[in-house]
C-alpha positions as CSV (number, residue, x, y, z in Angstrom):
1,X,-6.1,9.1,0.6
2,X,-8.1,6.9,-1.8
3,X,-8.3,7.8,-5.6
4,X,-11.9,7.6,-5.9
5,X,-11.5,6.9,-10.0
6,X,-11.6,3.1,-10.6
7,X,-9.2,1.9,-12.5
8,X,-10.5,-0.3,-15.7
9,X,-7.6,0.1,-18.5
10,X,-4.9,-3.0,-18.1
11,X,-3.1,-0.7,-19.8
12,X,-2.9,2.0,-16.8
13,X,1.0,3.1,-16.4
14,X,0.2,2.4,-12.5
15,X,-1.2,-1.3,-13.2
16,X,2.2,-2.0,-16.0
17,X,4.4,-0.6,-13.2
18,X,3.1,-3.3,-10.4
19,X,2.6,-6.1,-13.1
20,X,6.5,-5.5,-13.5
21,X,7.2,-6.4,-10.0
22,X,5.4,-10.0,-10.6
23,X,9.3,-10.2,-11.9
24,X,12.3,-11.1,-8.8
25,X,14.8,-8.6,-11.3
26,X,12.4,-5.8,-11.0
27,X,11.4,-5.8,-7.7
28,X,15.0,-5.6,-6.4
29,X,16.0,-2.5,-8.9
30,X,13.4,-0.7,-6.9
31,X,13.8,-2.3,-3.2
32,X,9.8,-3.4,-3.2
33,X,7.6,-6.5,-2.2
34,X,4.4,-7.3,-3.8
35,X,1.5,-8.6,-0.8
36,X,-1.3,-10.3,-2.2
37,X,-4.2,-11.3,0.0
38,X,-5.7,-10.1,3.6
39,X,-3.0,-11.8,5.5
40,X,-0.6,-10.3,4.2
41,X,-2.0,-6.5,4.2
42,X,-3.2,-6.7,7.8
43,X,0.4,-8.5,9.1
44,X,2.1,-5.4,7.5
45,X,-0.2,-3.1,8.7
46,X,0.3,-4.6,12.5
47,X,4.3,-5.1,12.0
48,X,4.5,-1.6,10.7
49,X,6.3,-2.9,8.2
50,X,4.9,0.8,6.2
51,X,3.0,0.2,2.8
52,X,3.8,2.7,0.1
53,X,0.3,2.2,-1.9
54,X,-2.9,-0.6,-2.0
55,X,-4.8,-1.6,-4.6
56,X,-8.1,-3.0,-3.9
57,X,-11.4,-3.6,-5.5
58,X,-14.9,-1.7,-4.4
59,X,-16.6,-5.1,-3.4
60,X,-13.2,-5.9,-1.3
61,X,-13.3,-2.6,0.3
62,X,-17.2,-3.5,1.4
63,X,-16.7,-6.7,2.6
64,X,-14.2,-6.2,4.9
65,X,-14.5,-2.9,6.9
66,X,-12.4,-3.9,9.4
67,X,-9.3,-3.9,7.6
68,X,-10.0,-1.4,5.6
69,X,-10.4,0.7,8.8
70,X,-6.9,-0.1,9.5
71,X,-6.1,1.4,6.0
72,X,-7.8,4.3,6.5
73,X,-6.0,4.8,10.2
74,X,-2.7,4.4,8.8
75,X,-3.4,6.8,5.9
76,X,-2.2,4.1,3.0
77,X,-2.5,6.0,-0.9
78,X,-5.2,3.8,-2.0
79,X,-6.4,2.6,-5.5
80,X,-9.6,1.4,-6.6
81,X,-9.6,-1.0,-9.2
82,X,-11.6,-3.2,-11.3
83,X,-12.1,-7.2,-11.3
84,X,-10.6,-7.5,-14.5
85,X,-7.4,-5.0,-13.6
86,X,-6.8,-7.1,-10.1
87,X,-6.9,-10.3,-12.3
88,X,-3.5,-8.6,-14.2
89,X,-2.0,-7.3,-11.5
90,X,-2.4,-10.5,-8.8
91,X,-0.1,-13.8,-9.0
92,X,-2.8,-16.1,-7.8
93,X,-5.8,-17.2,-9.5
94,X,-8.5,-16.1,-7.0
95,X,-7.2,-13.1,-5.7
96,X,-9.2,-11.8,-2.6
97,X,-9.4,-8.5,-3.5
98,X,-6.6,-6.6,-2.4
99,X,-2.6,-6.0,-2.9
100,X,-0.1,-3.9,-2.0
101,X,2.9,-2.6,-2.3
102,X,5.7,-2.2,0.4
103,X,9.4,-0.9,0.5
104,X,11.7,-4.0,1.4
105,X,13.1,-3.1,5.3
106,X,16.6,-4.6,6.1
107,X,17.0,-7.7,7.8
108,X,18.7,-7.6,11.5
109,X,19.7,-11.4,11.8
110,X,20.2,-12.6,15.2
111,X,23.5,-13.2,16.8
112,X,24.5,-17.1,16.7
113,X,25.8,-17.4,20.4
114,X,22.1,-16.4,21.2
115,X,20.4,-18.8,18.9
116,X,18.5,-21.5,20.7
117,X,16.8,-22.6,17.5
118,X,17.9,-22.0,13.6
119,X,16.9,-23.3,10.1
120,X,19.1,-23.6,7.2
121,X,17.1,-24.7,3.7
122,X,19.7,-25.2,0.9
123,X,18.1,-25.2,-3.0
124,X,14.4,-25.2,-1.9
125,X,12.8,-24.6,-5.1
126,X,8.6,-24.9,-4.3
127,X,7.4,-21.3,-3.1
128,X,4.9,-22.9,-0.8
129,X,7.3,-25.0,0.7
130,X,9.2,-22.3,1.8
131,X,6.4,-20.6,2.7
132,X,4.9,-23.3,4.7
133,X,8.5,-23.3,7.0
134,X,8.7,-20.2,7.5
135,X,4.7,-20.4,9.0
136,X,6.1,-23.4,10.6
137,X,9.3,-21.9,12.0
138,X,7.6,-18.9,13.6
139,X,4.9,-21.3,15.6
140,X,7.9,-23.4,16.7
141,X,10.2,-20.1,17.9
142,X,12.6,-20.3,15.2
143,X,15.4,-17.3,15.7
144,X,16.1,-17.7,12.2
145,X,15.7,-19.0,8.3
146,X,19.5,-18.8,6.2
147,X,18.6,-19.5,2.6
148,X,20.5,-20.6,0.1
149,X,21.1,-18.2,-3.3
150,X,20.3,-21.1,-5.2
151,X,17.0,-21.6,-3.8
152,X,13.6,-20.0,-4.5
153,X,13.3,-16.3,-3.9
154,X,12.1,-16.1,-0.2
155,X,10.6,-12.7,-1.3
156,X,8.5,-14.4,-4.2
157,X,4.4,-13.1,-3.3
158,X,4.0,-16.7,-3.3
159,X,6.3,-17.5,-0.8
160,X,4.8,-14.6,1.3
161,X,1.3,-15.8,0.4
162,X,1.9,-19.3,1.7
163,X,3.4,-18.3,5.2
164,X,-0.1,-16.7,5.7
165,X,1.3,-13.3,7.1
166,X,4.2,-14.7,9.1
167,X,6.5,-13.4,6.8
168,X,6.9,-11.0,8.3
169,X,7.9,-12.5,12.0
170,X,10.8,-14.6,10.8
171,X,14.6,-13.0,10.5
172,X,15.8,-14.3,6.9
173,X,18.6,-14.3,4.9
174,X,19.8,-15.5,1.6
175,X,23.6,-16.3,1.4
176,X,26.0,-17.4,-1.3
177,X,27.9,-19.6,1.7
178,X,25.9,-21.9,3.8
179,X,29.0,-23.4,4.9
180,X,30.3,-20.9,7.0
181,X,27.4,-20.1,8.7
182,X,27.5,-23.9,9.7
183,X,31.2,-23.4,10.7
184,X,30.7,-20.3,13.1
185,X,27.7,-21.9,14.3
186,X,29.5,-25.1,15.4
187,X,32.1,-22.5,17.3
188,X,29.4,-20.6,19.1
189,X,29.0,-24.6,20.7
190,X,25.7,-25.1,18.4
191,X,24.7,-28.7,17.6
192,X,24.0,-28.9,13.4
193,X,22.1,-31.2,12.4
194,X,21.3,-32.7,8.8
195,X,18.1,-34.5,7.9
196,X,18.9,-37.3,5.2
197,X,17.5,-40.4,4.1
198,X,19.7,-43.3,5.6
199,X,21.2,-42.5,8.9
200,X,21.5,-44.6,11.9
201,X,19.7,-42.0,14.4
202,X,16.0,-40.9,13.8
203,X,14.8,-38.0,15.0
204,X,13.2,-38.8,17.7
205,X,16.3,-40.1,19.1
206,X,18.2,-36.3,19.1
207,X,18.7,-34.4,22.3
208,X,16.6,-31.1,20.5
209,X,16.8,-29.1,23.9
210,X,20.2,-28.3,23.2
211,X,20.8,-25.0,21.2
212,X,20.5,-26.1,17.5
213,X,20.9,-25.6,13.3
214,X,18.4,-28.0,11.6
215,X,19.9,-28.3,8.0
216,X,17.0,-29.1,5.2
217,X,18.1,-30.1,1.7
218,X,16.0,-29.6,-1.7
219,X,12.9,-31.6,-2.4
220,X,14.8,-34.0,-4.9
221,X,18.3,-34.4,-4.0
222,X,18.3,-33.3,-0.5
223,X,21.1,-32.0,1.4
224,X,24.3,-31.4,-0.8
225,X,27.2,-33.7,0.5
226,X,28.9,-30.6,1.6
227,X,26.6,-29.6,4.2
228,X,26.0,-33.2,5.1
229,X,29.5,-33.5,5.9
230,X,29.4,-30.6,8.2
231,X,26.9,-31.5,10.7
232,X,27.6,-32.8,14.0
233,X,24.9,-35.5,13.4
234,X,23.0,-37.0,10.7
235,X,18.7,-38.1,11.0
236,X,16.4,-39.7,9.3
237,X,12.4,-39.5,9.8
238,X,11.3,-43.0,9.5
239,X,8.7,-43.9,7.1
240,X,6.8,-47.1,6.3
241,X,5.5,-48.4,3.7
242,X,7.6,-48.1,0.9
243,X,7.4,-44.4,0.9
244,X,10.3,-42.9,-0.1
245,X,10.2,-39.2,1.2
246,X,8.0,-36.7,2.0
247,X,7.7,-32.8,1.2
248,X,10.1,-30.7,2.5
249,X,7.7,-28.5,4.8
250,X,6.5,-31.2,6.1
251,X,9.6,-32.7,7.4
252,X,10.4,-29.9,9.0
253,X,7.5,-29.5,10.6
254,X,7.6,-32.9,12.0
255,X,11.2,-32.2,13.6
256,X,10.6,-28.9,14.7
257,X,7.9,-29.6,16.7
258,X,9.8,-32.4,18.4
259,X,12.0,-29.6,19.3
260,X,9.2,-27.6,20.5
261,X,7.8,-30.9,22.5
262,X,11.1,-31.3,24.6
263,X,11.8,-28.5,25.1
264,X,8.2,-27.1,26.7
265,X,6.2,-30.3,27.6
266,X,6.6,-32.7,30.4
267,X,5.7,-36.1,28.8
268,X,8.7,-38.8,28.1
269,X,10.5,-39.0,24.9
270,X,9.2,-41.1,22.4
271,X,11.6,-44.4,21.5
């Protein structure tokens, strides 16, 4: 049902209660995730993933029928608000229009002896980083993303803005011990594998059609030595001139779809 009042007031006890949730602390006391954008709305709305209440302006609601359809079908408590009010309430600086509110679902992780295909990012701290892997991850049929505590909040409206509505697609999971999800991974006959600067095998040299754990360290410092030490094998991405690095997502990118190349194409391996 849409409240046919617009809101104008900043001050509004419904706009202070979803500016709160702008906040990590406050939006797991009350076990909800802030989606900003039409990527986000519509990939909840298709994953069923149930939002509790949407907040939209009148000129968003006009321009995109379609969606708002979908709103309408699914019988969503609406809000209209003003420009001004969606300014207050949105974490970007152009928002599109629209954002909603959903109750956090738990997370069913996948079993390790079935993993073909797994991610471990340890002290990621760039929101669209993280969001850009996890986009990346689900084109590339990643089973799973293990997080460590110590890196950005994978439920930050940033990091759900940057995976452009794939949030949603990818089982994820932030642990306080990495290391023994390495360790029962290795068991379960899973080759891990950590990406760091100087190491005598590139990636393109790696056997990616076995099952596998691609370990990914922070922008900065990379892997920790501790997980470094842990994987079967260590790779490198080569670079050339004199660059040093690149960004995170992008490596991962790069080896994950060298995964995805060997594994579904029938063209040789690159040397």
């Amino acid at each position: 049902m849409t409240n046919q009042i617009i809101i104008t007031s900043k001050q509004n006890s419904l706009v202070k209660q979803v500016r709160k949730l702008h906040r990590s602390k406050e939006r797991k006391k009350h076990n909800l995730l802030l989606l900003e954008g039409n990527n986000l709305v519509f990939a909840a709305i298709n994953t069923g993933y149930g939002i509790s209440h949407l907040f939209c302006t009148v000129k968003w609601q006009n321009r995109h029928q379609q969606l708002w359809q979908k709103v309408i079908n699914h019988k969503i408590a609406v809000t209209l608000i003003s420009e001004d009010v969606l300014d207050s309430i949105s974490t970007t600086v152009s928002p599109d229009g629209v954002l909603a509110i959903v109750s956090r679902q738990p997370v069913s992780m996948p079993k390790l002896g079935n993993m073909t295909l797994g991610l471990i990012v340890e002290r990621l701290q760039d929101p669209g980083n993280l969001g850009t892997i996890i986009r990346t991850s689900v084109a590339t049929k990643v089973d799973a993303l293990w997080l460590s505590q110590d890196s950005v909040d994978f439920e930050h409206p940033k990091v759900l803005r940057a995976s452009v509505g794939e949030w949603f697609n990818l089982p994820m999971q932030a642990t306080p011990d990495l290391e023994q999800v390495i360790l029962q991974a290795k068991q379960q006959g899973i080759q891990t594998i950590a990406t760091i600067p100087h190491s005598a095998q590139t990636y393109w040299d790696l056997d990616l059609t076995k099952p596998s754990l691609l370990l990914i360290g922070n922008e900065g410092k990379g892997l920790s030595p501790q997980l470094q030490s842990l994987a079967d094998v260590q790779i490198h991405i080569p670079l050339a001139n004199q660059v040093e690095s690149l960004n995170a997502a992008i490596a991962t990118s790069l080896i994950l779809y060298e995964a995805t190349r060997q594994r579904n194409l029938n063209y040789p391996k690159i040397c």
